[in-house]
Each structure stands twice: as C-alpha cells, then as structure tokens.
N, C-alpha and C positions, 0 to 999 in steps of 0.2 A: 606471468601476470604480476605488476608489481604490486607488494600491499606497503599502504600507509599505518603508521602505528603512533596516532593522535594520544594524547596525554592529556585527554578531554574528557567531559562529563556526556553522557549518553541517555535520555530517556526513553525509553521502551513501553510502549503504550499499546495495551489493549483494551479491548471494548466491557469486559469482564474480567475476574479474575476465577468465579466461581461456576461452574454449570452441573447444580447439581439435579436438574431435570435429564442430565443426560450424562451420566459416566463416563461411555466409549467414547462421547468427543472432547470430554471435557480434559479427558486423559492424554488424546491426540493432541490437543491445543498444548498442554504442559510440554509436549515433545516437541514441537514445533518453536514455540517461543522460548524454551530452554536452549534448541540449537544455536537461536539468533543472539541470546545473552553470552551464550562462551566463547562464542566464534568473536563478538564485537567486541568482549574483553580480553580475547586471546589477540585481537590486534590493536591491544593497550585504549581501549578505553574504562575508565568505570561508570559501571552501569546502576541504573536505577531502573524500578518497576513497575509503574504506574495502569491502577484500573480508571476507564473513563466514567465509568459510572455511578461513580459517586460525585457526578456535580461539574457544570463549567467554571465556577466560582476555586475548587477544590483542585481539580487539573492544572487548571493554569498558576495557580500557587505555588503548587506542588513541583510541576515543570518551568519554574521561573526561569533559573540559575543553570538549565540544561544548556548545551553546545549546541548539541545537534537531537533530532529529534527520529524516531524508528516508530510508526504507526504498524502494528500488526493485522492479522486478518480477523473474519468471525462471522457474525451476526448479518444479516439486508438490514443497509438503510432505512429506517422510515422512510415510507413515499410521502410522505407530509414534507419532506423535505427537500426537494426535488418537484413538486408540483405535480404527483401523481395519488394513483387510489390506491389502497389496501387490497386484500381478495387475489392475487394472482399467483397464479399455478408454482408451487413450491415453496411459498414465501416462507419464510423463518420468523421465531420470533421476531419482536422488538424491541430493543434498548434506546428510547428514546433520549433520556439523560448522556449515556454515552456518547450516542450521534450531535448531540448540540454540544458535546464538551469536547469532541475531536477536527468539529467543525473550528471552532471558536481555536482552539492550537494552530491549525494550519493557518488561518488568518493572522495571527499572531506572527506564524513564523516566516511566513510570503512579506508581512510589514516590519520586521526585525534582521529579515534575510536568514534567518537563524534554518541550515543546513536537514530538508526532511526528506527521509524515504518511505513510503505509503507500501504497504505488501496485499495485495488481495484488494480486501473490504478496505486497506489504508490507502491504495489508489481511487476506490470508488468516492472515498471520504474528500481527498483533494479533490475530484471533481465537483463533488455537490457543492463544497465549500468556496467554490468558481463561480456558479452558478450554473455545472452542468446536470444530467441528465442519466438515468439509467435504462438500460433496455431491461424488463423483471425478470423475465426465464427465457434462456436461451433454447428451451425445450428438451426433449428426452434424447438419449443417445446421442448426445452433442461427442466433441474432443479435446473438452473441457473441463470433462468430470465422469467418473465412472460412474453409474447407477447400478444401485441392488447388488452393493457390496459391503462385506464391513468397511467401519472408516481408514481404518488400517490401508486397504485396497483403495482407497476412492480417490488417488491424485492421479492423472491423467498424464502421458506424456506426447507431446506434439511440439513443431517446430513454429519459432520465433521471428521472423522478419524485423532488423532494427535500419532503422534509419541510418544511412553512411552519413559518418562526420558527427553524428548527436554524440550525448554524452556517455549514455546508457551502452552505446558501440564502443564508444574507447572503453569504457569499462570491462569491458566483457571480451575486448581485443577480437571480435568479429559482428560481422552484420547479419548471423544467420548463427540462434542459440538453441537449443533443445532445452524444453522446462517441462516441472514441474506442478498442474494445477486442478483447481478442484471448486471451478466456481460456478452458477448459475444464472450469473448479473454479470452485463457488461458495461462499460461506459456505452453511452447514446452521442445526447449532442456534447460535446464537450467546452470544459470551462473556459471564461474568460482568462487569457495571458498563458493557457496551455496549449502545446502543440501535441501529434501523436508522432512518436518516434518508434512504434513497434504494433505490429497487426499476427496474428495468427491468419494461418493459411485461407481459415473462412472469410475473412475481413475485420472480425474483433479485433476492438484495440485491445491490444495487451500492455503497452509503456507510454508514459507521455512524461514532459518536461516542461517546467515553467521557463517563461523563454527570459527571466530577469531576476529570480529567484533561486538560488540551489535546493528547488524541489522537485521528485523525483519522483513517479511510483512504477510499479510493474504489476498485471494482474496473476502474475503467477507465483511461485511458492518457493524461492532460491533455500529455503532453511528446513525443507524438506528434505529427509534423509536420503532419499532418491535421486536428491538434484545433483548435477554434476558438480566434482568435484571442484572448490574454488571461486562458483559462482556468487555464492555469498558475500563471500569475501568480498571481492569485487566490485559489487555493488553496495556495502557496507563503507567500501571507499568512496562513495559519493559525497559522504556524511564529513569529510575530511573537506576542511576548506580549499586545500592547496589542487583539490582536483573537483570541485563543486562550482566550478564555475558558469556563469548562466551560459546557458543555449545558443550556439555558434552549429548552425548546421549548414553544410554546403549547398543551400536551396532548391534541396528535395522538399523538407517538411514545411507545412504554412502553416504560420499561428491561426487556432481556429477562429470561426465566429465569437465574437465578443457577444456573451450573456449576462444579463443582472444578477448581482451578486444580493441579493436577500438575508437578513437576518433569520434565524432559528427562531422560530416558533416566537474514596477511590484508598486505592491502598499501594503505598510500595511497600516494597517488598524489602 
C-alpha cells in the first residue's frame, strides 16, 4: 500500500474532549483518537486537537488554517437535526453545540474543497450536514457492535463490500475489507452530492464519497487497535490532495437523491 507523507496541517476533531460521566469510555475514546494522531503524524503531518463543543463560532476559528480535516467518532446526533424525535431505543446523550459546529465544518470544507475523512459519528455528521438522514437503532445483536460487553470488547468485526473503481477501493487496494465497529446509527436516506461506495453484508451503508469534494467517511473504526493493519493509513491518505481526488466510479455507484440542506437549529490540545 502506498503511503503519502503530506507536510501539512491536520485537524482532528471530536465531539468532546472530556466524558467524565463515564470513565471506561472516555478512556477507550483517548485510545482510539490517540491511535489516529500518531499514525497521521507518523505520515508527516502536524496535527492539532480540536473539541466541537465549545461552539461553531470557536471550531471554525480554531480550524481555519487546517489542510485537511479528520472528524472522529462519539456521541448520536441530535434527531433535531435530521428532522426526527428524541426517545429511541439506546440513544445516547446529546452534544448539541458539537453537532452544529461539526455540521458548519463539513460545509465549510465541501465549499473550500478543503480534504475531510468522517470516522463513525464523522460519517453520520457528513450526512446530516447534506441533508441526510439516520436509521436511530439498528437493534440488539446486530454485526455492528457487541452488546453486554466491557467497552474494551464492544468493536465488532464484519465484512465490507467497497464499490469497484470508488476512492475508498483504491485506498484500501481491494473491494472487499474486514473492519472494525461499534455503532447503533446508520445512515438512512442519504445526503445531497453523496454517493454509497461501501454496504455491510446486511445492507448498511458503511462509506460514502462526495462525488465533487474530497470528502470521505466510513462507518467503521480503521484506528481501532484491532483494525487490520495499514488500514489507517490508508485511508488517512485521502486527506492528501495528490489522491483525494473527487469521485470517478466506473458506474456501479449513483449519486443519491438530492435532499435539502437546512441550517442547524473547544480546546486543542
């Protein structure tokens, strides 16, 4: 796999920096986005650290001067944001402030071009950010997440179906990947200018690509210490302009239904 080793700026954004309602995940979250800052400066970039939830105003200041942009995982969506209700089976808190100030990034960086990968909750974020949609819980003993485990245990492994010819496929140098994930939310209807370039054997989208943008997300967990090795990388090279180039698929994949894009309603390190 070739890696690119960019001499760029990097922001690294999560929805939090602090979860002190909850130790065990807050502790996993530190392992998880610690992997994705070494890995992304071990292939020369410098990184910065950014919480979303100190504000859209704050974010975007903060992430002005970034290259390319690395959305992490966390928290559900507000359904206020999305055009759904609260009350559904597993929901997690909410960081409202976050979700509008990650929302307002992606849009930012779909109208600047500026180079984003979504991971998890950072693919769900580009969707809503489109005007799409989420399905809330995929239900219990899904293949998507271990239930009634420590968190340690809870990333699920299953296979990836990628669109031949997408981006996500040259990345990854096959059309068929084994991941890493651990989530309860799917995308639904999907945004306007994104395609799906990767399904899980059920039918979940797992990847999708803006078809004029170097935006990218996947719903699984490459920075996961479980992930196979490399895949990180990999997909870290999206972020590099010299291979982020928009969406060129051999016409398997079709840009989805066009949705209205709605407006919405931190600390580095």
């Amino acid at each position: 796999m070739s890696i690119h080793r960019p001499a760029r700026s990097l922001a690294v954004v999560e929805a939090t920096r602090f979860r002190g309602h909850d130790r065990e995940y807050h502790d996993y979250v530190q392992v998880l986005v610690g992997t994705a800052i070494v890995e992304a400066e071990r292939l020369g970039w410098t990184v910065t650290r950014h919480a979303a939830d100190q504000g859209t105003d704050s974010l975007l200041a903060r992430t002005d001067g970034a290259d390319a942009v690395l959305i992490m995982g966390g928290e559900d969506i507000a359904p206020s944001f999305y055009g759904a209700a609260e009350g559904y089976e597993g929901e997690s808190r909410h960081l409202e402030a976050a979700d509008a100030a990650q929302i307002a990034l992606v849009r930012r960086s779909i109208a600047r071009e500026t180079p984003l990968l979504g991971i998890c909750r950072g693919l769900q974020i580009i969707n809503v950010a489109l005007g799409g949609t989420l399905v809330q819980h995929l239900g219990e003993n899904t293949s998507h997440k271990n239930d009634g485990v420590p968190i340690r245990d809870i990333m699920a492994t299953h296979p990836v179906e990628l669109t031949a010819g997408s981006l996500i496929s040259g990345l990854l140098e096959s059309d068929t990947v084994a991941v890493q994930s651990a989530h309860h939310q799917a995308v639904d209807r999907v945004g306007a200018g994104l395609v799906v370039t990767g399904r899980a054997p059920d039918g979940h989208i797992e990847a999708i690509e803006h078809v004029s943008s170097p935006v990218v997300g996947v719903q699984w967990h490459p920075e996961d210490p479980g992930a196979p090795v490399g895949q990180l990388a990999g997909l870290l090279s999206a972020l590099d302009r010299s291979s982020a180039a928009p969406l060129a698929v051999g016409g398997t994949a079709s840009v989805a239904d066009s949705a209205a894009v709605t407006e919405p309603a931190t600390i580095a390190a």
